[in-house]
Wavefront OBJ file of the C-alpha trace (Angstrom):
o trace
v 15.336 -1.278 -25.749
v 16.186 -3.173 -23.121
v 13.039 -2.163 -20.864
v 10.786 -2.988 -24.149
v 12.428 -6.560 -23.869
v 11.900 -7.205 -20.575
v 8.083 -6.026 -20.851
v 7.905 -8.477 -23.735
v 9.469 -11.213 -21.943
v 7.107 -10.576 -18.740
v 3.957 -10.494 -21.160
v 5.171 -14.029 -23.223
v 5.318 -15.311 -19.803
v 2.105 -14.654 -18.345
v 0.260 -15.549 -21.845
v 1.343 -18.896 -20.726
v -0.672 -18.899 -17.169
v -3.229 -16.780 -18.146
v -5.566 -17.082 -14.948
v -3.926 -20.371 -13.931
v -1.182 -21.705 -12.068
v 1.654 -22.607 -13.415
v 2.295 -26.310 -12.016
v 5.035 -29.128 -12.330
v 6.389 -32.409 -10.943
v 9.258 -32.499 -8.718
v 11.145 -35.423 -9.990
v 11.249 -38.169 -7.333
v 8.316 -37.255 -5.205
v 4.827 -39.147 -5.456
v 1.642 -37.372 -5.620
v 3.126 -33.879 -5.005
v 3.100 -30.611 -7.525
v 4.946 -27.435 -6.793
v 3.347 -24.327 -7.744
v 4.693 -21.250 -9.013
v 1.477 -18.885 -8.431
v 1.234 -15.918 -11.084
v -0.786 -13.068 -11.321
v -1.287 -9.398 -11.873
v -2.583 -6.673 -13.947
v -2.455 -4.680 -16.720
v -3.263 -0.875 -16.836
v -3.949 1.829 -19.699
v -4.710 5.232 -17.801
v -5.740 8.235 -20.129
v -5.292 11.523 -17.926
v -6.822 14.937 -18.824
v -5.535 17.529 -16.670
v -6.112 21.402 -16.490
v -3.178 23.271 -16.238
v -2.679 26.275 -13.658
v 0.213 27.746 -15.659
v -0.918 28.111 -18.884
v -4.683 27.545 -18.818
v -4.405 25.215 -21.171
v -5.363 21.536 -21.096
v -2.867 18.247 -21.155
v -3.357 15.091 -22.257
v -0.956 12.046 -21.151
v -1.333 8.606 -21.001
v 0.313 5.572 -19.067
v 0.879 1.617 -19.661
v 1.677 -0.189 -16.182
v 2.371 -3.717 -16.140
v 2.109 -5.770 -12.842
v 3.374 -9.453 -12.486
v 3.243 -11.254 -9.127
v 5.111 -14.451 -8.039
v 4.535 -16.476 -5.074
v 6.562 -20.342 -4.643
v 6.326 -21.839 -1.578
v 7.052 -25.387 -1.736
v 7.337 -26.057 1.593
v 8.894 -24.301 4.434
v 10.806 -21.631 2.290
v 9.393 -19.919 -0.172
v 10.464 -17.023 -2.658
v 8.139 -14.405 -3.834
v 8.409 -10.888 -6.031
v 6.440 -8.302 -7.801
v 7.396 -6.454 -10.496
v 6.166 -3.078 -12.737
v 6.719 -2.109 -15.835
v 5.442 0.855 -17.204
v 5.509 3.352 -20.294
v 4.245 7.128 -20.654
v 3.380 9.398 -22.981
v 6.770 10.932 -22.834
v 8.496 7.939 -23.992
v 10.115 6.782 -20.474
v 9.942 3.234 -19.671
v 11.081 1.768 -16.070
v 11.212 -1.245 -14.816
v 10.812 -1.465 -11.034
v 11.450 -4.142 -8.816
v 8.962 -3.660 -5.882
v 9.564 -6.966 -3.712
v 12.053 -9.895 -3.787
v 12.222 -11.674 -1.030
v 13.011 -15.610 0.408
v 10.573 -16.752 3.206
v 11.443 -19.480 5.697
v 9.514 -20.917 7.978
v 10.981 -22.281 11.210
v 8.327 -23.614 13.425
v 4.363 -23.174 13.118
v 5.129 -20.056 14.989
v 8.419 -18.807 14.050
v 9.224 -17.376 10.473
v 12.569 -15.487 8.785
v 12.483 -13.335 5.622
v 15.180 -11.668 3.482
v 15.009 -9.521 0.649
v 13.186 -6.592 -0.675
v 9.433 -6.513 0.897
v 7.110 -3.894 1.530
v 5.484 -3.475 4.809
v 2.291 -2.063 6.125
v 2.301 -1.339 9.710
v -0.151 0.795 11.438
v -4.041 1.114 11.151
v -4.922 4.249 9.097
v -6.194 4.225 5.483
v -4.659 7.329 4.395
v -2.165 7.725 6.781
v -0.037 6.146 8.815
v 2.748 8.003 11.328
v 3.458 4.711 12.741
v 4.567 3.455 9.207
v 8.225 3.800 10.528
v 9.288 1.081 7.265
v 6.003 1.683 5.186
v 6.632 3.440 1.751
v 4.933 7.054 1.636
v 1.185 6.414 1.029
v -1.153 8.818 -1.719
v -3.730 9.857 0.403
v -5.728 10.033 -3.247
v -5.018 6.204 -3.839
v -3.901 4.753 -0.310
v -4.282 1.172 -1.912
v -1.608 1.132 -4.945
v 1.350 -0.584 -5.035
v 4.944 0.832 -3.760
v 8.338 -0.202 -3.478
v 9.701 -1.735 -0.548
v 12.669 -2.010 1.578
v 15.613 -3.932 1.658
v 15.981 -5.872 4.926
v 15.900 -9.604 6.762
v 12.944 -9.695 9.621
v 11.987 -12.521 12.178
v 8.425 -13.338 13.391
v 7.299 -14.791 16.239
v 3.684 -15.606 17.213
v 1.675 -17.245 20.140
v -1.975 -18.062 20.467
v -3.631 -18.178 24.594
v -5.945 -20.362 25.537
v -6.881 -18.787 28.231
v -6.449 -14.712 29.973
v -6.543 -11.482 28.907
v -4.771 -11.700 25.753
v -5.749 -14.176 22.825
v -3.010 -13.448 20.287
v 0.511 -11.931 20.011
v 3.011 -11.954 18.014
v 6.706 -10.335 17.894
v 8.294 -8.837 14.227
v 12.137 -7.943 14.093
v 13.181 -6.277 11.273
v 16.875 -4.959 10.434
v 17.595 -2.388 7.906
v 20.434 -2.084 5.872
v 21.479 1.474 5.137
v 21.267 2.461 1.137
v 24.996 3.223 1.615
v 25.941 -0.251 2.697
v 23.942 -1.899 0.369
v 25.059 0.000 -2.474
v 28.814 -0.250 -1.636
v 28.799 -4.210 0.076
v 30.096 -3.149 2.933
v 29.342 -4.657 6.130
v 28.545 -1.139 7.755
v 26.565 -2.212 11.165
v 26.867 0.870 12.804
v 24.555 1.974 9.941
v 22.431 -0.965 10.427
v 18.453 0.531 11.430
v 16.241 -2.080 13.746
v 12.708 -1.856 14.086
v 10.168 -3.718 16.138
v 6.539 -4.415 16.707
v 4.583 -6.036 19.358
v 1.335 -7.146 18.744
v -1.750 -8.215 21.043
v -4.927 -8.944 20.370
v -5.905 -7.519 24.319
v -10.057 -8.035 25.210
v -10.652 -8.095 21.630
v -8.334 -4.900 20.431
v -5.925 -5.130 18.097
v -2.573 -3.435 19.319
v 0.718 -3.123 18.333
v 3.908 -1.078 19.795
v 6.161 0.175 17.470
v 10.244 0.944 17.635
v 12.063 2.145 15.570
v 15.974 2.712 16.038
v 18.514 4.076 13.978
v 22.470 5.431 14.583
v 22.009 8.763 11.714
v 17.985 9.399 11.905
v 16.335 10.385 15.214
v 14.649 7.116 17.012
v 11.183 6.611 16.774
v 8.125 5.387 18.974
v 4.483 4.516 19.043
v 1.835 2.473 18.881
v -1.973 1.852 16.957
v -4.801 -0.001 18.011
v -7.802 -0.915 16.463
v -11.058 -2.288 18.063
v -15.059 -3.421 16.648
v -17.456 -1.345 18.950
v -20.649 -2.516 17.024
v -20.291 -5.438 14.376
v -20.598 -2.784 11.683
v -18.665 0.086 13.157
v -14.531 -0.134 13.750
v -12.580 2.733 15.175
v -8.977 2.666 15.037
v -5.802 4.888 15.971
v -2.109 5.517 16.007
v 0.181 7.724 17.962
v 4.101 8.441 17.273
v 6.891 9.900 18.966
v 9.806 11.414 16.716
v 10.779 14.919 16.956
v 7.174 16.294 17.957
v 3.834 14.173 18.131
v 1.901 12.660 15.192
v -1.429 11.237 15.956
v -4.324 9.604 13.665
v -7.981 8.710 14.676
v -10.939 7.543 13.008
v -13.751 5.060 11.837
v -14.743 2.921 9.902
v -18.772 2.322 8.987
v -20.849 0.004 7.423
v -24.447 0.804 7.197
v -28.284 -1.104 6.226
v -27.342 0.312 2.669
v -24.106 -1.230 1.920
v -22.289 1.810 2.486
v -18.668 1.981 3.625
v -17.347 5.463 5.525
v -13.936 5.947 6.574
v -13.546 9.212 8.396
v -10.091 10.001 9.455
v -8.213 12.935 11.471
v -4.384 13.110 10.774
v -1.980 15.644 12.872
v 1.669 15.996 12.530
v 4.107 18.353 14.214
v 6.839 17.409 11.601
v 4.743 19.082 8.936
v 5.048 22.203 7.560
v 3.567 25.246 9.239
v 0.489 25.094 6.885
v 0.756 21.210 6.073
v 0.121 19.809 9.648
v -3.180 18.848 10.086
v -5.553 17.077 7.429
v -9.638 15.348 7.398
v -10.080 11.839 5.073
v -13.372 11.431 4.144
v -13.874 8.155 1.686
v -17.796 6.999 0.820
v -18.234 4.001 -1.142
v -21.214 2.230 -2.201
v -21.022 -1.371 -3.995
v -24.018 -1.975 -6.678
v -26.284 1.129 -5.691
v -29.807 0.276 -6.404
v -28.911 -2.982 -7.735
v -26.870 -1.206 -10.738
v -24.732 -4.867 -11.116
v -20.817 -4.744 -10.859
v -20.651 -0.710 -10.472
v -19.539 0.882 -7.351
v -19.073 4.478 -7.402
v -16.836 6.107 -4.457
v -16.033 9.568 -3.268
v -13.203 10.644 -1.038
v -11.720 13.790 -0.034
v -8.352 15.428 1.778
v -9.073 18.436 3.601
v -5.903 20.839 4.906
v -7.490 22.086 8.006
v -4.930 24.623 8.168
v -4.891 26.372 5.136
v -8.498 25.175 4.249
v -7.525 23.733 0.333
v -8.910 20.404 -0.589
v -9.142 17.923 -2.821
v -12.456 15.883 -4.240
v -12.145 12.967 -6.439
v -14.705 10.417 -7.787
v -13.329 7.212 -8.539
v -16.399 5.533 -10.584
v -15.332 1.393 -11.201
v -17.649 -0.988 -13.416
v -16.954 -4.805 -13.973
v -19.032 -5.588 -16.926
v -17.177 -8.624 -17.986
v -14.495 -10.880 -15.751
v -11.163 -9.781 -15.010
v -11.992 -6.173 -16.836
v -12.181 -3.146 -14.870
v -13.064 0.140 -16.219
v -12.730 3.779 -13.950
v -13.751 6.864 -14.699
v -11.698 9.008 -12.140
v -12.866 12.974 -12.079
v -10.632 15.100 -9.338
v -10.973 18.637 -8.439
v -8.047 20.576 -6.363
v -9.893 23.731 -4.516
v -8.151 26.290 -2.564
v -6.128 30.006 -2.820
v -2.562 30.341 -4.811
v -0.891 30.115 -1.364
v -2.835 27.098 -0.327
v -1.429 23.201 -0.734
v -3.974 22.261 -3.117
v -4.153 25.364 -4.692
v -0.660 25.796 -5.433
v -0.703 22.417 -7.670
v 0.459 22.879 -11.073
v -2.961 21.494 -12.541
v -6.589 22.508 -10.698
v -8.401 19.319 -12.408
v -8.087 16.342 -14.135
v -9.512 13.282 -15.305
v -8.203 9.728 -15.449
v -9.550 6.989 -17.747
v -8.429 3.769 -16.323
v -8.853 0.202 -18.235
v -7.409 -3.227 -16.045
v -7.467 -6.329 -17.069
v -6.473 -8.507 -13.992
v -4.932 -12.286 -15.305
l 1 2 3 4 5 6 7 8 9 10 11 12 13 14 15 16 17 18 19 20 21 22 23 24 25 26 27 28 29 30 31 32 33 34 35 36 37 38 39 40 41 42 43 44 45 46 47 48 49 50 51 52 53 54 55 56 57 58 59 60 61 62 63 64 65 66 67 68 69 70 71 72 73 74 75 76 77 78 79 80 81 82 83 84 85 86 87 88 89 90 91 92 93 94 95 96 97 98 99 100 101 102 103 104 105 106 107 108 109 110 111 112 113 114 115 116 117 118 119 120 121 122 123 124 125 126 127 128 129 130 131 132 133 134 135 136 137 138 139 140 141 142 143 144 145 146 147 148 149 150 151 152 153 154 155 156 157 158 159 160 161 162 163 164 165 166 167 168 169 170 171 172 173 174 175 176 177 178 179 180 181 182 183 184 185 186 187 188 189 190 191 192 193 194 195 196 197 198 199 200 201 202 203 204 205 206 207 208 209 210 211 212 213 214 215 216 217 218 219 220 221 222 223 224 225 226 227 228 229 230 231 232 233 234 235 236 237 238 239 240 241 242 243 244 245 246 247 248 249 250 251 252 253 254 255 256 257 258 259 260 261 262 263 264 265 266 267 268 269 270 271 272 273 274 275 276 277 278 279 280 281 282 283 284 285 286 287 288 289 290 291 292 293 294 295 296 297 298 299 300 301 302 303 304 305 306 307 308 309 310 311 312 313 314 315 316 317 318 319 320 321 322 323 324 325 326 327 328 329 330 331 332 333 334 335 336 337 338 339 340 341 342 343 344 345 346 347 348 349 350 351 352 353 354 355
């Protein structure tokens, strides 16, 4: 019950800032408002999946609610995002995904503490420089994950003249679960992780460390760079008990057409899980078909030659609605990755309504 009331208290409480902000005086001050910022989501996904197993077909559904917070009166700030969902099976969770307390020292210092999710490295579907990144879905690279508990500095520094334009410094210290769970001070359990970045003759590139006392220390770096004004190509290389390495593009061409094309190899993998293709194609309001963008993507095991093909298929009729129609097809042997998955297709029926 108690998951039901805090999904009813989080709806009550957006009904109330539907598509606004939520605003009030400070008492004392003259001509200022503080904002608490709200938004978020709500999602009804209907799945249909064919079953290896028992050749028969399943049908489960899902209710994910999303609720974002951002105050930042001044200098220091607090922010968090929140999800709480129910399935067909009767589970509800609630899951904290970021809490965290921003303060900004300087106009190029900054300090954070709390539970925040990170995105380092330059990949779409992958990232082996994501040394604090949650574990992306190479089907849906974009959704929302859980971060980490930690406190981080920034530090950043525009040139005015030279080589370099921009570059900036992150520190970030990690907690272990143990120490967190138990409030002990354990520092000896303590990870650190750094990143340098420089924006060198118009490249983006950052150098990643990552160092830890009970997990093997990690290193690498990413860069990312325009060659034509409609063609990026980006990379990222790590160092941690073998080589991992990603490379590829991203295109835009006369149609409106966005490619990402990606190459992904890891020594870390499994013998027949080591080296994968990303293909994505999307194309925005295809012969002028208003607010409908149909995509295609797939994840190719080189290795063991199994795949997967999915057609995510969005349309916007009316504002703040989004409706998907999400066909995926999993093609390969028994013994294969994609084979071996416990369904061979399925399809996803996905209503949003963003506030």
């Amino acid at each position: 019950m108690k998951y039901f009331a805090g999904i009813a208290g989080i709806l009550i409480i957006s009904s109330f800032v539907y598509a606004e902000d939520y605003s009030f005086e400070v008492p004392n001050a003259e001509f200022k408002k503080e904002k608490l910022n709200l938004s978020g989501n709500f999602d009804l996904k209907y799945s249909v999946l064919k079953s290896r197993a028992f050749q028969d077909i399943l049908y489960l559904y899902k209710m994910d609610f999303y609720l974002n917070g951002d105050y930042q009166p001044g200098d220091a700030g607090v922010h968090f995002k929140t999800n709480s969902e129910y399935s067909s099976d009767s589970q509800a969770n609630f899951n904290l995904y970021e809490l965290y307390g921003n303060l900004n020292l300087s106009m190029n210092s900054s300090m954070l503490l709390g539970k925040k999710t990170y995105n380092w490295g330059k990949g779409y579907a992958f990232n082996p420089v994501g040394y604090v990144n949650p574990a992306k879905d190479p089907e849906n690279p974009e959704q929302l994950q859980a971060g980490i508990f930690s406190a981080s500095y920034e530090y950043s520094k525009s040139f005015q003249a030279g080589l370099a334009q921009n570059a900036s410094f992150d520190l970030i210290v990690i907690p272990s679960v143990e120490t967190i769970d138990n409030k002990i001070s354990g520092i000896k359990n303590t990870d650190i992780a750094g990143k340098l970045y420089l924006l060198f003759l118009d490249t983006d590139i950052d150098f990643m460390q990552y160092c830890s006392k009970i997990s093997p220390s990690k290193s690498g770096f990413d860069f990312s760079r325009n060659i034509l004004s409609s063609l990026e190509m980006h990379g990222e290389f790590s160092r941690v008990e073998g080589s991992s390495y990603l490379f590829g593009i991203r295109w835009l061409n006369e149609w409106n057409i966005t490619t990402i094309l990606e190459y992904y190899h890891n020594d870390a993998g499994l013998k027949l899980m080591q080296d994968y293709l990303y293909l994505k194609m999307s194309w925005p309001e295809p012969f002028n078909w208003v607010y409908f963008t149909p995509s295609i993507y797939t994840v190719i095991n080189t290795s063991d030659r199994s795949s997967i093909i999915g057609i995510p298929l969005s349309y916007k009729p009316i504002t703040n609605f989004e409706f998907i129609l999400w066909p995926s097809f999993l093609i390969g042997r028994q013994d294969t990755e994609f084979g071996s998955k416990q369904y061979e297709n399925k399809l996803n029926f996905w209503t949003r309504f963003y506030f």
